[in-house]
N, C-alpha and C positions, 0 to 999 in steps of 0.2 A: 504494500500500500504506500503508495507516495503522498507527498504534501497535497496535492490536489482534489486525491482522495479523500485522506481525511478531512478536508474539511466539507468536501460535499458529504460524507459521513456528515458529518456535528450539525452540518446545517439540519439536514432530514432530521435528526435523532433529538436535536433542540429546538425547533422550528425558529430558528435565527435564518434570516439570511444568510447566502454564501460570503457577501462580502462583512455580516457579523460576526459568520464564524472564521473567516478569515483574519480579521482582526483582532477575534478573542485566543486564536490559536499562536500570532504573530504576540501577542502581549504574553502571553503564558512561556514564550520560549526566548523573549528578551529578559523576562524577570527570572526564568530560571540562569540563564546567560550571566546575568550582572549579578545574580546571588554566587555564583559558584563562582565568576572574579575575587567578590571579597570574602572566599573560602567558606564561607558559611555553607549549608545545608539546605535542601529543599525535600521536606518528608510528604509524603500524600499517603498517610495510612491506607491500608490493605493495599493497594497498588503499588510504591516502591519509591526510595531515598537517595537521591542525586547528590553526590559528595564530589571531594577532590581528593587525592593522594598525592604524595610530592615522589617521586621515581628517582634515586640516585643516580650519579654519573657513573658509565659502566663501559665496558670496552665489550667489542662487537668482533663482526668479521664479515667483511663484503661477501657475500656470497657469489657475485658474480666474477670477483679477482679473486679474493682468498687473503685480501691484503686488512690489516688489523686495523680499526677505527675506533676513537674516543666516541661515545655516544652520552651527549653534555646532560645533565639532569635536570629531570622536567615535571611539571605539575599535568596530571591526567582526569579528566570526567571519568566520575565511575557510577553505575547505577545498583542498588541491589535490589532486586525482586520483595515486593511484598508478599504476605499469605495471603490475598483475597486475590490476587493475578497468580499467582505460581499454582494455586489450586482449581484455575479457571483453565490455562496451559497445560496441566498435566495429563 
């Protein structure tokens, strides 16, 4: 399902317009966007918890030469599954 999907999803399923659920889907992924900048958390009980992790610097290996690479440390999105989705998926 891609973006355009979903929100012709939201619109049907909330009787918003395309271009309100278009905007309410754009607001919802700026706010989770600028919450996980200032590392903070976004929880949505039973559905799942949008964090960061900071990834240390690590040395690698090109796989396409073989030749060794510093790989610089970095801050990652990470999402974990709530119970009310994991038991809907399974």
């Amino acid at each position: 399902m891609n973006k355009s999907e979903i929100i012709d999803a939201m619109a049907s399923k909330s009787g918003l317009t395309k271009k309100d659920a278009q905007s309410a889907l754009n607001a919802f992924t700026e706010t989770v966007t600028e919450t996980l900048a200032k590392k903070d958390n976004v929880a949505l009980i039973g559905f799942g918890t949008f964090s960061t992790s900071a990834r240390a610097a690590r040395d690698g290996v090109n796989p396409s030469t073989g030749a060794k690479i510093k790989i610089a440390a970095s801050t990652v999105a990470k999402f974990k599954v709530g119970s009310k989705l994991k038991e809907a998926v399974k």
